[in-house]
C-alpha positions as CSV (number, residue, x, y, z in Angstrom):
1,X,7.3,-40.6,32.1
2,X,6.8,-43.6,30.2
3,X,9.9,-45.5,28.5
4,X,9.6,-45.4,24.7
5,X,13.0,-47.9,24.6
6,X,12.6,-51.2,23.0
7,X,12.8,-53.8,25.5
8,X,15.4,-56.5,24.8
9,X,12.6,-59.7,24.8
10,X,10.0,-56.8,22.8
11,X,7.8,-57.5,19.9
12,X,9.6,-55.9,17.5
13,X,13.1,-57.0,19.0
14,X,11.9,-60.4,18.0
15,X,10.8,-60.0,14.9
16,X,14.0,-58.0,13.8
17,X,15.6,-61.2,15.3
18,X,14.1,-63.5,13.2
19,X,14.3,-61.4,10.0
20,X,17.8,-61.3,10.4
21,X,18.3,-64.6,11.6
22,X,16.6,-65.7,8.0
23,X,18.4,-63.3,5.9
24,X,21.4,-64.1,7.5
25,X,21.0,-68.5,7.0
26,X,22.3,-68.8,3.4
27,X,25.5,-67.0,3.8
28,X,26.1,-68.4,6.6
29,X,25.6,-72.2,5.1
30,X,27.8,-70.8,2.4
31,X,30.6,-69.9,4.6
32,X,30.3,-72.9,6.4
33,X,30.2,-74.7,3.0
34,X,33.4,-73.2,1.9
35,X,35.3,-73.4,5.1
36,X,35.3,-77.0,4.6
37,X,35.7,-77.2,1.2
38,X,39.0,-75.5,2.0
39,X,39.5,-77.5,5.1
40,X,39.6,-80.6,2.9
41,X,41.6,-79.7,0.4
42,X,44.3,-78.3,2.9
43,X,44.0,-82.1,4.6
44,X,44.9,-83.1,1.1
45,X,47.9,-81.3,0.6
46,X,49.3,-82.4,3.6
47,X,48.6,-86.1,2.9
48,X,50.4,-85.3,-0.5
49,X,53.3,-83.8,0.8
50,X,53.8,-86.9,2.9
51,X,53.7,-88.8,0.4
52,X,55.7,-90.4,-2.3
53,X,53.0,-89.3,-5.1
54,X,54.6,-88.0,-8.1
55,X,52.2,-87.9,-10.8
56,X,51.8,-89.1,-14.0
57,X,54.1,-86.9,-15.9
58,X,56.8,-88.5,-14.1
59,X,56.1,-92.1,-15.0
60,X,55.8,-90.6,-18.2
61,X,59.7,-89.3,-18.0
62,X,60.7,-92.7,-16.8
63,X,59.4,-94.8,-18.9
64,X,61.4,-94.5,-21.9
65,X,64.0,-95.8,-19.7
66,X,62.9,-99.2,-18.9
67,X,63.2,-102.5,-20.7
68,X,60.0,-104.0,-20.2
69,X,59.5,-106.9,-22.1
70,X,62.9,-106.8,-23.5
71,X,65.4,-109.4,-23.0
């Protein structure tokens, strides 16, 4: 009896292969894309928790407050 299964290393397992392997690229660029986007700005919040950084609205609160130029 002759085996009518495709063989693993087969024509047409190949070219399924490669058909998927193409469809397949762009998403998964995109998802590598995105992971780091996310990556960084996760890097980034850390660095700002750590840090004294408080923005402009609060040198806006304080600077009512001070005498510059004053005497």
């Amino acid at each position: 009896m002759k085996e009518t299964t495709p063989k693993e290393n087969g024509t047409l397992a190949a070219a399924v292969k490669n058909v998927v392997s193409e469809s397949v690229k762009p998403l998964a660029e995109q998802v590598e894309k995105l992971t780091r986007e996310i990556r960084d700005q996760q890097v980034a919040q850390e660095v700002l928790l750590q840090t004294t950084a408080k923005g402009i609205s609060y040198e806006e609160l304080l600077l009512p407050n001070c005498k510059i130029g004053r005497s």
